[in-house]
C-alpha positions as CSV (number, residue, x, y, z in Angstrom):
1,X,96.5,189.4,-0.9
2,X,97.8,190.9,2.3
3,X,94.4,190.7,3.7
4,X,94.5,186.7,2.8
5,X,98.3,186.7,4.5
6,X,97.0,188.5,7.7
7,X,94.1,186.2,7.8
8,X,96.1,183.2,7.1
9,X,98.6,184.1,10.1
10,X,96.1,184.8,12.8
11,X,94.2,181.2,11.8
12,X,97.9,179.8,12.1
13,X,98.5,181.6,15.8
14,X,95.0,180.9,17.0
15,X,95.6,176.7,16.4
16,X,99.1,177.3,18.0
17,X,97.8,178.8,21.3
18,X,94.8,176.4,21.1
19,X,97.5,173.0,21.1
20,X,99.4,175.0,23.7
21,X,97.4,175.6,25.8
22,X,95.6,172.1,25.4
23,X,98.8,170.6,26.1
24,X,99.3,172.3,29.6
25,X,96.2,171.6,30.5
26,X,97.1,168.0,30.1
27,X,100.1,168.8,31.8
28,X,98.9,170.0,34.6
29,X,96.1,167.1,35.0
30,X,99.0,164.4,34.8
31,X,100.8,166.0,37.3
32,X,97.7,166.1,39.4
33,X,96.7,162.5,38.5
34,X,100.4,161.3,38.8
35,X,100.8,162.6,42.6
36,X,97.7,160.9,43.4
37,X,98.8,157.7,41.7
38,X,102.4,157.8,42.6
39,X,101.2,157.3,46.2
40,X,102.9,155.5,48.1
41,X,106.8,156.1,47.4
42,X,107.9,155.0,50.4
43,X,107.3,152.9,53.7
44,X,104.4,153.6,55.7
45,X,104.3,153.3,58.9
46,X,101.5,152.2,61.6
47,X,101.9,152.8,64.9
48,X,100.4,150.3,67.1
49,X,99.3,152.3,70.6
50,X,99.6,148.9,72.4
51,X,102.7,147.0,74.1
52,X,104.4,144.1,71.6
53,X,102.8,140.8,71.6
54,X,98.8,141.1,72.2
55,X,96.2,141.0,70.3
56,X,96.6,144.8,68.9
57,X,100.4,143.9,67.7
58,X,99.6,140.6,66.1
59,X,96.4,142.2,64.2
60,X,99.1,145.3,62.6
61,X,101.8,143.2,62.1
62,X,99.8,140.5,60.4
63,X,98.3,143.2,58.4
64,X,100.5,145.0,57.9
65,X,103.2,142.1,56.6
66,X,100.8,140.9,54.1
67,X,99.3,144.2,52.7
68,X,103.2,145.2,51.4
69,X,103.0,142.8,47.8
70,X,99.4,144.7,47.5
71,X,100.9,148.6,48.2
72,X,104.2,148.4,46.7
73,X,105.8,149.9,50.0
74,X,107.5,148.2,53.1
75,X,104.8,148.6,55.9
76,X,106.6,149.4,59.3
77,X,104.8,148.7,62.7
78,X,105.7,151.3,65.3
79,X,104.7,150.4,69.2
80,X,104.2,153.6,70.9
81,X,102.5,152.2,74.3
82,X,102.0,153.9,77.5
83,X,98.9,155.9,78.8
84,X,96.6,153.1,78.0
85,X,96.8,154.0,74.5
86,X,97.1,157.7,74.6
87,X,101.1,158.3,73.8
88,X,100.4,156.5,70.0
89,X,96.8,157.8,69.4
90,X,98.2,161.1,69.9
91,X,101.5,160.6,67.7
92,X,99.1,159.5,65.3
93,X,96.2,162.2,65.6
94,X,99.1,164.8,65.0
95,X,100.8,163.0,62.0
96,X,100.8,164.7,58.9
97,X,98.0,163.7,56.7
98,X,99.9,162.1,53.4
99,X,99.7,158.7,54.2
100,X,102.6,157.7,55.5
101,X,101.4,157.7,59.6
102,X,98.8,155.2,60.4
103,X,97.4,154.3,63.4
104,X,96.0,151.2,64.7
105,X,92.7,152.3,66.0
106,X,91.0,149.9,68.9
107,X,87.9,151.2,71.0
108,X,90.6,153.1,73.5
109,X,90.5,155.7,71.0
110,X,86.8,156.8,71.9
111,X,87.5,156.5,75.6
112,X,90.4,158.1,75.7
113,X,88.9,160.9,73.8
114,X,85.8,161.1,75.6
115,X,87.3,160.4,79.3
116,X,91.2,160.9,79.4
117,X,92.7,164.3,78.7
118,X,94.5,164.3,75.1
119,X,94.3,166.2,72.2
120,X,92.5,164.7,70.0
121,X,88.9,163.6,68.9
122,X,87.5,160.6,67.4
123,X,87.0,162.3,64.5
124,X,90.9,163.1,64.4
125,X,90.9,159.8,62.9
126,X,89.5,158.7,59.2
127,X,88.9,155.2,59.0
128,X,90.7,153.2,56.6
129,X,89.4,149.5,57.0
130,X,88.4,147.5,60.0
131,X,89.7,143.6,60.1
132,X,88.7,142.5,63.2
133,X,85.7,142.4,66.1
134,X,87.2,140.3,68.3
135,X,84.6,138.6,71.0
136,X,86.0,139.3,74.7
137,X,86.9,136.3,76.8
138,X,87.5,136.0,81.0
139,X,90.6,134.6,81.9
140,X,91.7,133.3,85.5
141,X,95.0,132.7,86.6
142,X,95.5,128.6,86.6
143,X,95.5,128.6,90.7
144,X,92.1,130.7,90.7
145,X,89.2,129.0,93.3
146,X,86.8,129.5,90.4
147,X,86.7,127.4,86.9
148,X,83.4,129.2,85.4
149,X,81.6,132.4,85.1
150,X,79.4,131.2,88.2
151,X,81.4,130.3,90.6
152,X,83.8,133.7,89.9
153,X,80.5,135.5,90.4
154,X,79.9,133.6,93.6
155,X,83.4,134.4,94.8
156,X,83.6,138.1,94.3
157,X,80.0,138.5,96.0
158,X,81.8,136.7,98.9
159,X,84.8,138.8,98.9
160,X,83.7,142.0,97.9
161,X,86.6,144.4,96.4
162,X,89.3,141.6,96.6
163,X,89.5,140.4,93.2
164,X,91.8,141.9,90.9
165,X,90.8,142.2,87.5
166,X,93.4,143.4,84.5
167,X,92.6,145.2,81.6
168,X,94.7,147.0,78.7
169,X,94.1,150.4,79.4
170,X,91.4,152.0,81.2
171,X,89.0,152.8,78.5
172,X,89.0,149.7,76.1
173,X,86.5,147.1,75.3
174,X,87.9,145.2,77.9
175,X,88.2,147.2,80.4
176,X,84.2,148.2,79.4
177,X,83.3,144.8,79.3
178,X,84.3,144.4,83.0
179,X,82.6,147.1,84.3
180,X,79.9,145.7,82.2
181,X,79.4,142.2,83.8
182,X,80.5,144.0,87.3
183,X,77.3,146.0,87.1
184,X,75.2,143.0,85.5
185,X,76.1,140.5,88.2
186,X,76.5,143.3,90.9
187,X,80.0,142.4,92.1
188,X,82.7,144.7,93.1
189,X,86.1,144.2,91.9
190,X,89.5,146.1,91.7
191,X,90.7,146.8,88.3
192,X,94.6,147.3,87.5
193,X,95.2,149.0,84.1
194,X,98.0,147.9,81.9
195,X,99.7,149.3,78.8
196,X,98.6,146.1,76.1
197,X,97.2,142.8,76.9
198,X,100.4,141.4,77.1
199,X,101.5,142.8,80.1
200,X,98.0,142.1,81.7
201,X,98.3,138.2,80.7
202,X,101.6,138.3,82.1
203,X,100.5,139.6,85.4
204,X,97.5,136.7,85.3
205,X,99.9,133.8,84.4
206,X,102.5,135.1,87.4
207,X,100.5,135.6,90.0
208,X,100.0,139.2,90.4
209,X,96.7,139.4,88.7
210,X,93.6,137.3,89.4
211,X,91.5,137.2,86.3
212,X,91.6,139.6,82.4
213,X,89.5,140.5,79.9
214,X,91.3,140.0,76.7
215,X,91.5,138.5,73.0
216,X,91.7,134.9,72.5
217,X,95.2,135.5,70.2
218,X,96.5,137.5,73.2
219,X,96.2,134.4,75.9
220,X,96.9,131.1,73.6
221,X,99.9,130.3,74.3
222,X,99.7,130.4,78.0
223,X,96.4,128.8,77.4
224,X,98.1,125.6,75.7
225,X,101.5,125.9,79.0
226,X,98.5,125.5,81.5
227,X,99.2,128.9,83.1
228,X,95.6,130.4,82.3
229,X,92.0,129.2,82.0
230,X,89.5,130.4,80.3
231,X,86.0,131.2,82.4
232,X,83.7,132.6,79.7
233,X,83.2,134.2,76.6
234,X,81.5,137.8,75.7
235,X,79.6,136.1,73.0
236,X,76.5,135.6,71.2
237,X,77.7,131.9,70.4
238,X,80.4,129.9,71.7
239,X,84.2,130.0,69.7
240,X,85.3,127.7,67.4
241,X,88.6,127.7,69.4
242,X,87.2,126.7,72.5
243,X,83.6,124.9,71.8
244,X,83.4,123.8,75.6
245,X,83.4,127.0,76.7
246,X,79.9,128.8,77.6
247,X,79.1,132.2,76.6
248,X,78.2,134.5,79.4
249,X,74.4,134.4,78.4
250,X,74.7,130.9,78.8
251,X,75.6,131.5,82.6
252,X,72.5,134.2,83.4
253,X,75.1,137.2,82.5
254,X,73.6,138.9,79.6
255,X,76.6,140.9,78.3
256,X,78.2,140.7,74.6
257,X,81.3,142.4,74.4
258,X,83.6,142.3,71.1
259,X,87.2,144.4,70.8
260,X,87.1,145.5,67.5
261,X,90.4,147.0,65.5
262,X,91.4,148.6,62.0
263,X,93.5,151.0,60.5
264,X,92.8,154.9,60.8
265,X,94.7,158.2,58.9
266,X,95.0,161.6,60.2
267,X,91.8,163.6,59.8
268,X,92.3,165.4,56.2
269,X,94.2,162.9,54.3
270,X,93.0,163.1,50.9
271,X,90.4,160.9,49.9
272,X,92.4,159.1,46.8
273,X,95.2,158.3,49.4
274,X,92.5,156.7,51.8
275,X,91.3,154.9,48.7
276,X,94.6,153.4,47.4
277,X,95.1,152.3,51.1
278,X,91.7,151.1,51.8
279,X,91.9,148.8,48.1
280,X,95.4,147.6,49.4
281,X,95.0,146.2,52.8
282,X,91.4,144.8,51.5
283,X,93.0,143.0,48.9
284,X,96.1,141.6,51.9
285,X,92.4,140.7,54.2
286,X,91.1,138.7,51.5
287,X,94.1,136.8,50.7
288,X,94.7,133.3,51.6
289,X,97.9,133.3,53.6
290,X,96.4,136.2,55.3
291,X,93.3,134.6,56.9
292,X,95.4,131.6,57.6
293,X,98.4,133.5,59.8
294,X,95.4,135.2,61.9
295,X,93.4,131.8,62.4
296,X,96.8,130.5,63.7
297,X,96.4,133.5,66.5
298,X,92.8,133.1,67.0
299,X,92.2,136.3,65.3
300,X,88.6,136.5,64.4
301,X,88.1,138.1,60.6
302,X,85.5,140.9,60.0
303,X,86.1,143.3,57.4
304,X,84.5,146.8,57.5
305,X,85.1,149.1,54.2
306,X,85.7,153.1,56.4
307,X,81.7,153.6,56.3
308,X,81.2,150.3,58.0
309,X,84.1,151.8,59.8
310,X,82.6,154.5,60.7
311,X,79.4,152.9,61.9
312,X,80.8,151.1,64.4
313,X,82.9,153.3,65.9
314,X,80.0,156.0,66.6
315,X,78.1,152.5,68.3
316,X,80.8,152.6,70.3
317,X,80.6,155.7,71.2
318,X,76.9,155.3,72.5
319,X,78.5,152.4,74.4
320,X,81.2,154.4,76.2
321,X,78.4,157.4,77.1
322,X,76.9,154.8,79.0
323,X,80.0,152.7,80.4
324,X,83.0,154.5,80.4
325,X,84.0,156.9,83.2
């Protein structure tokens, strides 16, 4: 009977420690599963590198206004400009890595890397999602001698070193596709670096500045005042905003140039985090109101998952080996 009893107890004590222990097992993998899913709690913030007001801001602001119903957090945009970039790609390079520090990553980030001395790397960065590849247009200020692509090449081969030519930053797109059709068309200019497109348009539409490579969102509006026009495009094809306009190719300069932008974390950030993030701002590209506030700005759409990402960021890093200085 004892023997039964003893038997009887240690069946009983065995199922106890096997429930127990089942049940903290499932404790702990809901805790694990719940801090992944729980993400976000709060706002997150991306910090735009750029001044307010160019192509950059619009692009994380857009973004980043329509991605909140799809995150369940307030997205704040952060402008940390100066150093042609470098002051915000290194705020964000050095974030921590849970989430809440993004970084609007432009092609600056592989020239300042490569070229400018900062801290960080391009692989400091783990791409998120891309959302644009903008082409690259010429703009003149609206007093310039020269109306196309031609006649600007004519002019600087007459006056060697006298045109001045802004761009944001000096290792962007922009500033790459200028030194791109400089060497192409063998001209010499003078190129003035500015903190954001902005401040370069500014400089084109006062006066100060006689042509910029930029974004056709950056330049619109001083397109439509009559304070700008626009010389050529860095395109394949010609724009849907501005059919009349002919490409460079068209014009016997065979450069294509696109400025491309999308949303980067901190090297480490675990990969369910760049998940939830990746599935969120997707879902705020593909939305309707969305694509219709960045056709307003002339925002060109093209949506990269972070492989795609990936991909052409290391094309661009070919491109800057060969262009950048």
């Amino acid at each position: 009977m004892r023997n039964k009893l003893n038997g009887l107890l240690l069946a009983m004590l065995f199922v106890t420690f096997t429930v127990l222990t089942g049940c903290n097992a499932e404790k702990a993998n809901g805790e694990s599963n719940k801090g992944a899913t729980d993400y976000p709690t709060k706002p997150i913030k991306i910090i735009n590198p750029f001044s307010a007001g160019g192509s950059a801001d619009n692009t994380s602001r857009i973004l980043g206004q329509h991605a909140q119903e799809f995150l369940g957090e307030s997205v704040v945009i952060e402008n940390r400009d100066g150093g042609g970039g470098t002051i915000g790609q290194t705020a964000g390079a050095k974030a921590k890595n849970d989430g809440y520090t993004l970084t609007l990553m432009t092609s600056s980030i592989v020239g300042n890397a490569l070229y400018n001395n900062v801290s960080f790397k391009v692989d400091d960065f783990e791409p998120i999602i891309m959302v644009v590849n903008d082409p690259i247009y010429l703009i003149a200020g609206k007093d310039a001698p020269y109306d196309t692509l031609e006649e600007f090449v004519d002019y600087a081969k007459a006056h060697p070193g006298e045109i001045n030519v802004g761009v944001n930053g000096t290792q962007t797109n922009p500033a790459i596709a200028n030194r791109q059709v400089s060497e192409t068309a063998d001209i010499e200019v003078a190129t003035i670096p500015f903190d954001g497109e902005s401040l370069a348009l500014a400089a084109v539409a006062g006066g100060h500045v006689d042509v910029m490579y930029g974004g056709y969102s950056a330049f619109e509006s001083q397109l439509h005042s009559g304070n700008v026009k626009v010389l050529t495009i860095l395109s394949e094809e010609r724009s849907e905003e501005l059919p009349d306009i002919p490409t460079a190719i068209e014009s016997g300069i065979d450069v294509v140039s696109t400025s491309w932008r999308g949303i980067g974390a901190p090297k480490g950030t675990d990969p369910e985090i760049i998940k939830i993030l990746h599935e969120g701002f997707k879902q705020a590209v593909e939305s309707d109101a969305y694509n219709e506030q960045m056709k307003k700005v002339g925002i060109n759409l093209s949506y990269g998952d972070p492989e795609k990402f990936q991909e052409v960021i290391d094309q661009s890093v070919e491109i800057y080996e060969n262009y950048g200085q």
